[in-house]
C-alpha positions in Angstrom: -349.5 74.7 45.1 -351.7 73.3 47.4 -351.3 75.2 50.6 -353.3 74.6 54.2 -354.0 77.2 56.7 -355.3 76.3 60.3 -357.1 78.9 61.8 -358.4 80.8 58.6 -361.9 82.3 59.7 -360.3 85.9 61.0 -356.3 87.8 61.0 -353.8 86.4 60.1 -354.9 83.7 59.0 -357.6 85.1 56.6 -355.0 87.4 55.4 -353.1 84.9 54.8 -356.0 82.6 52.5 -356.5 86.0 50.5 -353.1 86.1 49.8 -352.1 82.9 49.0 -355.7 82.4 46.4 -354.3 85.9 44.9 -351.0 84.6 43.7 -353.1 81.7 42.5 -352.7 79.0 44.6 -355.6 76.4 46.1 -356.2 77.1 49.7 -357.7 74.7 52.5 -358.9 76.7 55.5 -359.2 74.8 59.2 -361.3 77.0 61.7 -363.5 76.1 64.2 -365.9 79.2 62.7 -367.5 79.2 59.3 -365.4 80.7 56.7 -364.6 84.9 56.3 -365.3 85.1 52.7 -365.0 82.8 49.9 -363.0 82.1 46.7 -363.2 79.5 43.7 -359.7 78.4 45.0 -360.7 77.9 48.6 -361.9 74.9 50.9 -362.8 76.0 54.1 -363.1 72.9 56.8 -364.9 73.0 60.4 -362.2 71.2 62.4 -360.7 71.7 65.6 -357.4 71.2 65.5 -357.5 69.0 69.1 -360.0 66.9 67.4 -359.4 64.1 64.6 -358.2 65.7 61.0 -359.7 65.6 57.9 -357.3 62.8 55.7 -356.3 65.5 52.8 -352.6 64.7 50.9 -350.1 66.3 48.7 -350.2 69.7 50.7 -347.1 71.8 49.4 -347.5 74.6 52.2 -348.5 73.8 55.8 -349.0 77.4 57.4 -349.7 76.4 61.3 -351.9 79.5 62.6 -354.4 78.3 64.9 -354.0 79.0 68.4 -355.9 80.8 71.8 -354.6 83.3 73.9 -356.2 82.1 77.2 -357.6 79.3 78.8 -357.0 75.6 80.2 -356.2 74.4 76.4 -353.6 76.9 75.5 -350.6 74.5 75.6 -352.9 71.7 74.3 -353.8 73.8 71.0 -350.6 76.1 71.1 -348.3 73.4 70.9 -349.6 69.7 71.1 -352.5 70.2 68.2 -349.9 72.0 66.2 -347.4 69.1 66.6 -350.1 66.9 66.0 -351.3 68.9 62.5 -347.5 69.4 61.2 -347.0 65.2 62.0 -350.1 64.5 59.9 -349.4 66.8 56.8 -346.2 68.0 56.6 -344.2 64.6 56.7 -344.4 63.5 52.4 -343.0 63.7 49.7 -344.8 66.8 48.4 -343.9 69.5 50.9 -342.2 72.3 50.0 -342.1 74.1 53.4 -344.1 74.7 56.9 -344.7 78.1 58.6 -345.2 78.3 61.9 -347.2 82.0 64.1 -345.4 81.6 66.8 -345.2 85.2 69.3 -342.7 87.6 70.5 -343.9 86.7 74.2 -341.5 83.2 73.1 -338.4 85.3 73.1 -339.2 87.8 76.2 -341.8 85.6 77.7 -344.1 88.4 78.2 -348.1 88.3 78.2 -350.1 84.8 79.4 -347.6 82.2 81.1 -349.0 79.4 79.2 -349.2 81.3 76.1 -345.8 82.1 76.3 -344.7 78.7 77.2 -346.4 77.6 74.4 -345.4 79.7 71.8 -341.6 79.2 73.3 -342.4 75.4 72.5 -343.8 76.1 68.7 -340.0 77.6 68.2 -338.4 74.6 69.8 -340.3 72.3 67.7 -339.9 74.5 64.3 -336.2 74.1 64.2 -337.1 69.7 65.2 -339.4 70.6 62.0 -336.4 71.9 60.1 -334.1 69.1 60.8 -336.5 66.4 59.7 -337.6 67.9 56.5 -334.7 68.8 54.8 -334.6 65.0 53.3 -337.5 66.8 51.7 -335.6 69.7 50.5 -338.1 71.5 52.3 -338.2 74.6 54.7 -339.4 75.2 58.4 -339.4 78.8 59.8 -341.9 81.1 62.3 -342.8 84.3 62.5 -342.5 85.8 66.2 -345.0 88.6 65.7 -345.7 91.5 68.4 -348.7 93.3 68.1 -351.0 92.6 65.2 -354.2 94.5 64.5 -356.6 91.6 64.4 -360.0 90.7 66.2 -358.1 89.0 68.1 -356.8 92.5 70.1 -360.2 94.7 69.6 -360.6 95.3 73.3 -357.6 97.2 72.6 -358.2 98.5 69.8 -361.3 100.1 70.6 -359.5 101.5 73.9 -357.4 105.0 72.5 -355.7 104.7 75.7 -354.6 101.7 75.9 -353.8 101.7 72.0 -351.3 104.5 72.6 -349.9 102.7 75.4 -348.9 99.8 73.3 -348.1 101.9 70.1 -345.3 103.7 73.0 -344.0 100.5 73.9 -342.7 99.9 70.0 -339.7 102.3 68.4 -341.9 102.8 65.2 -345.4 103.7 67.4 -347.4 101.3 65.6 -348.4 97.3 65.0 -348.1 95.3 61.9 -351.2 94.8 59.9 -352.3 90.9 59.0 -351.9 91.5 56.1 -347.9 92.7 56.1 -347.6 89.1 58.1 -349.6 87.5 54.9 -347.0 89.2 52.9 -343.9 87.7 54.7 -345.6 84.5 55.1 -345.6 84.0 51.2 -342.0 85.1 51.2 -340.9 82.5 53.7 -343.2 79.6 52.2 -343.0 80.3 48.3 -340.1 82.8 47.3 -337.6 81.6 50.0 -335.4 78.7 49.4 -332.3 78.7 51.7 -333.5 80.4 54.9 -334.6 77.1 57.3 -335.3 76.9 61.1 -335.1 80.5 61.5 -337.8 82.6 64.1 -338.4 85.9 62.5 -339.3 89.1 65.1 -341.7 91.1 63.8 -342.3 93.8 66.8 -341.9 97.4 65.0 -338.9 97.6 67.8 -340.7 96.7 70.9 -338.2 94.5 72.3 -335.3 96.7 71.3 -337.0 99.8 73.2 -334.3 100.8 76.0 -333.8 104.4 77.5 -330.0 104.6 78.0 -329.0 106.1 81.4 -325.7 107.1 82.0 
């Protein structure tokens, strides 16, 4: 399959390129930064996801990753560049399904108000997603991840302190590792078939955490 991953330089979405060329699929990477490695299989693109986009058909798997935590863009690359990538590619006759990273801060609308506006919207617009490509046979899901270690969270990372703090916040003390995302994402994108316009939590507990007081 033919499968296109926006925001492929670093995390998830690197993890995700490695996993996808392992099974043996052809991968085209979007970033804004040169590429993290390189394959045989891989195409890596310098494109800004706000700017124009590259005219490439018959992609099979649209995995929409891009996206900034902070900033005066964060709705207009969160949400409005990833409506605009998924309306350019997604929409043909050779999809077979379109993942969306959308955040845990859209179901508790914790972290960055705009952020978590704009993550809120990515789920809206997934299950829009859903409903228009099933004429396709196709899927549309996201994955609602919590903590991830990525570059993304060094400045915690590095901290021990404030590491543990966010490892307390979760019921299994930890974060999921890009590459565990990777791993569902080719689930949802190649091995799932009936599961569509579904948001998948992925917080090792952290929005279950509750003290009952009696």
């Amino acid at each position: 399959m033919k499968i296109l991953i926006t925001g492929a330089s670093q995390g998830i979405g690197l993890a995700c390129a490695k996993k996808y060329i392992e099974m043996g699929h052809e991968v085209i990477g979007f970033d804004v930064k040169e590429a993290g490695f390189s394959a045989p299989s891989y195409s890596h693109m310098i494109a800004n996801i706000n700017g124009d986009l590259p005219e490439i058909g018959g992609i099979n798997v649209l995995i929409n990753n891009a996206g900034i935590q902070e900033g005066p863009l964060v709705i207009d690359t969160n949400l409005k560049a990833t409506i605009k990538v998924t309306e350019k590619y997604a929409f043909q006759d050779d999809i077979h399904s379109v993942l969306f990273m959308a955040s845990s801060s859209a179901s508790n609308g914790a972290e960055f108000p705009e952020y978590a506006a704009s993550k809120g919207g990515v789920v809206t617009y997934m299950k829009n997603t859903a409903l228009r490509l099933a004429r396709y046979g196709a899927t549309s899901n996201s994955i609602s991840a919590g903590g991830v270690y990525t570059p993304l969270n060094v400045h915690i990372m590095d901290d021990p302190d404030l590491m543990k703090k966010c490892h307390d916040e979760t019921l299994l003390n930890k974060w999921a590792s890009a590459e565990e995302i990777a791993d569902l994402s080719y689930y949802l994108t190649n091995i799932n078939k009936s599961m569509t316009g579904q948001d998948l939590l992925i917080d090792n507990g952290e929005q279950l955490k509750s003290n009952f007081i009696w």
